[in-house]
PLY file of the C-alpha trace (Angstrom):
ply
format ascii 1.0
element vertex 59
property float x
property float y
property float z
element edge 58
property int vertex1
property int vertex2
end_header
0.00 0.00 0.00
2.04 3.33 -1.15
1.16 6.93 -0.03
-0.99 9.51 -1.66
0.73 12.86 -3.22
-0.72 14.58 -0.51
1.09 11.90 2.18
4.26 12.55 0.26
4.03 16.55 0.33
3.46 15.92 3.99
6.79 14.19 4.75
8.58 15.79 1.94
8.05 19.56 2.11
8.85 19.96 5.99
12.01 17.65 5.51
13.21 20.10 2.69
12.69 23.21 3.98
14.58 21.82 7.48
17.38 21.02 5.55
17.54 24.15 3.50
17.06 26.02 6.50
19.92 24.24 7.93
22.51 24.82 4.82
21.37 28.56 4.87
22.24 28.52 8.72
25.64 26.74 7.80
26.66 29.27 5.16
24.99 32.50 6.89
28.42 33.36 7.18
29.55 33.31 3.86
26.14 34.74 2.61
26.36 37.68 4.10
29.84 38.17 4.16
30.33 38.76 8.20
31.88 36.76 10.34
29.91 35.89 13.98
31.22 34.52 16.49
31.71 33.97 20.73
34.74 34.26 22.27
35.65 33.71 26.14
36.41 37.86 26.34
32.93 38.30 25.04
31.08 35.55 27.69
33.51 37.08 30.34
32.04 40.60 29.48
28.56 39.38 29.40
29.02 37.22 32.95
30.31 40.63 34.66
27.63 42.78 32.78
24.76 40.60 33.90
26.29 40.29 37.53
27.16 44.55 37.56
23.33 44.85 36.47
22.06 42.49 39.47
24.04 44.59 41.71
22.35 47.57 40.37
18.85 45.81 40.82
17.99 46.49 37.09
17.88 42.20 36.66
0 1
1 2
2 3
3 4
4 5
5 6
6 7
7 8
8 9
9 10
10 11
11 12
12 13
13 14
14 15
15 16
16 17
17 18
18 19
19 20
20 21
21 22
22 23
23 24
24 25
25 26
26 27
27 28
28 29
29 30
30 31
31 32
32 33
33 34
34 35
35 36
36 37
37 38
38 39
39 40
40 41
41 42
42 43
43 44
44 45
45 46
46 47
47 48
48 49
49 50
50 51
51 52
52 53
53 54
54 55
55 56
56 57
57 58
């Protein structure tokens, strides 16, 4: 017993358009021609920003 076309768009179109989504994600980079990225000096800043705001009472 196969599967209708309708069946078939059903499993097919989401399963596409996950994996385009995920090569766009993989090459966003390259696309746009900007590099983004984390760093430990950026999570350090972050960490003391977030604990200078707590201090402050404004988190």
């Amino acid at each position: 017993m196969g599967l209708s076309g309708s069946a078939w768009a059903t499993l097919l179109v989401p399963t596409l358009l996950g994996i385009l989504t995920m090569l766009l994600y993989g090459y966003w980079d390259r696309i746009t021609g900007k590099e983004y990225y984390v760093d430990d000096e950026i999570l350090a800043y972050d960490e003391d920003l977030i604990e200078t705001l707590k201090g402050e009472g404004k988190v």
